[in-house]
C-alpha positions, -999 to 999 in steps of 0.1 A, spaced: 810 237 70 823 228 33 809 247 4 805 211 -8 783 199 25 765 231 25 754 223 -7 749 183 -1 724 201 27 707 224 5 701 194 -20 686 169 6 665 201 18 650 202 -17 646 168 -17 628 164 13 591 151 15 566 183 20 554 186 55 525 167 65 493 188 65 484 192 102 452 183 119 428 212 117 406 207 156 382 233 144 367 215 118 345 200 139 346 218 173 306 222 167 296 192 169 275 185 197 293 155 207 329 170 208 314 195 229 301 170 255 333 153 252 356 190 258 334 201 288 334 166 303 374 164 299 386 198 295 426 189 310 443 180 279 464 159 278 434 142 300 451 128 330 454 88 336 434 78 367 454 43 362 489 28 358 508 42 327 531 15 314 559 27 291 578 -3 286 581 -21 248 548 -32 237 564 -66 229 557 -72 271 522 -69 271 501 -80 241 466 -78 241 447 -109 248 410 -123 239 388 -115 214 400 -146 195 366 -148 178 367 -112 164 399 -117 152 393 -150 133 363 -132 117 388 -105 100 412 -124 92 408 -120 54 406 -76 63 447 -86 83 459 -94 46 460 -63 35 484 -30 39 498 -50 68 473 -53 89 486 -87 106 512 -60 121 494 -26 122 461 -44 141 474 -67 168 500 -38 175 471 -10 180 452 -37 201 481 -38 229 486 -5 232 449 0 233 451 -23 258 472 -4 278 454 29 277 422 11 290 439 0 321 452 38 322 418 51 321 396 23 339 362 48 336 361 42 291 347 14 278 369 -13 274 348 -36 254 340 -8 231 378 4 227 390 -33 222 365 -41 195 368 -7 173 403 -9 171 404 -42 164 385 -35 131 391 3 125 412 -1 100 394 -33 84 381 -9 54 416 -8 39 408 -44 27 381 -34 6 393 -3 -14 412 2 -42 447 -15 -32 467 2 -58 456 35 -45 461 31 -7 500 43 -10 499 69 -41 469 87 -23 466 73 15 503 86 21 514 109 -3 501 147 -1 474 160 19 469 121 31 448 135 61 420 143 35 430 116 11 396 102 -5 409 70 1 403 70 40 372 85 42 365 53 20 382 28 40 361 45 71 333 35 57 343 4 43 355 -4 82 320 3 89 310 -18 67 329 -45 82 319 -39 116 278 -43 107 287 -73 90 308 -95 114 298 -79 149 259 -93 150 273 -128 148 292 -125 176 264 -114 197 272 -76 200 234 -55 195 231 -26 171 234 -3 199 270 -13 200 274 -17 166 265 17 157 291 32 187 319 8 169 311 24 137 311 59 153 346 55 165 359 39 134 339 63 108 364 93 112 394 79 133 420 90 103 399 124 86 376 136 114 404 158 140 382 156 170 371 129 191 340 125 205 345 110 235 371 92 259 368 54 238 369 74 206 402 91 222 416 59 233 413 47 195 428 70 177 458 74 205 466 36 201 466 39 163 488 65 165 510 49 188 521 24 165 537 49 147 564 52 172 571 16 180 600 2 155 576 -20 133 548 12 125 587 29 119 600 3 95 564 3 77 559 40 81 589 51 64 584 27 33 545 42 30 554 73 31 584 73 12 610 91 44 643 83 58 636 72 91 657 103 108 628 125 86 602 100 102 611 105 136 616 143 134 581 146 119 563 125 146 576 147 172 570 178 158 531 170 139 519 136 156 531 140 196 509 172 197 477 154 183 479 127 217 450 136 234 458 115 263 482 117 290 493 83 290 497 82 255 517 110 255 544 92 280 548 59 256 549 81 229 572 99 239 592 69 257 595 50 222 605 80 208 634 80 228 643 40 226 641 37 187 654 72 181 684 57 201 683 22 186 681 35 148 709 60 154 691 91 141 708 114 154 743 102 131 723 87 98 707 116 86 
């Protein structure tokens, strides 16, 4: 190596975002409810009991729901939700038919509105504090939890869901970004599917923009910080499946 492209290196080292702060899954180990949820599935990643499909997500979008959707449409508008949503949705859809025992109807509807809250926060600070720093513990999420939550009381009654299943939707959606524990398998099916889209090519083009990385730094980082937080082995194989097709397609391994 050059003296010149030794030093080009040590420049774009310098220069490189800081690492994301990693999920910390003894923050809330105690809780009753992520105990349940351990003992009950203590193989992790939990094993699929049903097909495992691993082909683009463009095959099989998720279907029904239409009245849900129409009811959030003015939450889509915001931090691309249109995308980020219907996205989460198919691959959600896909881990329920991987794990046939959760609760599909409670899966479907909390990620279809788990990340509703971000329409009712402060837009301006959804990038500067969402996705810069310690964006894990960003006060901006915990708010857009509970604005999701929000959301969720609001629309769900009207379409003939009872408060029981309300207050299970809000469970799942209050703490799918800050909280690093789920608290049981439909919980785990949400957060897997939202973190899913981070490996397709659209959460990649979007990803890279929010948090301000070259998509070779992008890519690198979900292997190394994000693959190890997939709590389920179905996720893990289309994770790590789209890792491999849009590492490929967007020529990481060169434009770096």
């Amino acid at each position: 190596m050059s003296t010149a492209e030794h030093d080009t290196r040590q420049d774009q080292a310098q220069d490189a975002p800081p690492a994301w702060q990693p999920a910390d899954p003894a923050a809330h180990a105690d809780d009753p409810r992520a105990q349940r949820f351990a003992a009950a599935y203590p193989v992790r990643p939990i094993p699929a009991a049903g097909p495992v499909v691993t082909e683009s997500i463009c095959a099989t979008p998720s279907s029904g729901y239409e009245q849900l959707w129409q009811a959030i449409v003015p939450e889509t508008r915001t931090r691309a939700n249109d995308l980020h949503l219907p996205i989460v949705a198919a691959y959600a859809s896909r881990l329920c038919d991987a794990y046939p025992e959760a609760d599909r109807e409670l899966v479907m509807v909390a990620i279809i509105l788990h990340d509703t809250g971000w329409a009712h926060v402060d837009e301006s600070r959804i990038i500067s504090e969402g996705f810069q720093g310690d964006w894990r513990k960003a006060a901006i999420r915990f708010e857009h939890e509970s604005e999701g939550c929000a959301v969720a009381r609001r629309v769900l009654p009207g379409l003939g869901y009872g408060q029981d299943f309300v207050e299970r939707v809000c469970e799942i959606i209050d703490g799918h970004d800050t909280r690093p524990v789920a608290y049981s398998l439909e919980d785990a099916l949400v957060r897997d599917s939202d973190r899913l889209w981070r490996f397709d090519r659209c959460g990649i083009a979007m990803s890279t923009s929010w948090f301000g990385m070259d998509p070779a730094t992008y890519v690198d980082r979900l292997a190394q910080e994000i693959i190890p937080e997939l709590i389920t082995e179905a996720a893990l194989s289309m994770a790590r499946t789209d890792l491999t097709r849009h590492t490929a397609l967007l020529r990481t391994e060169v434009i770096r």
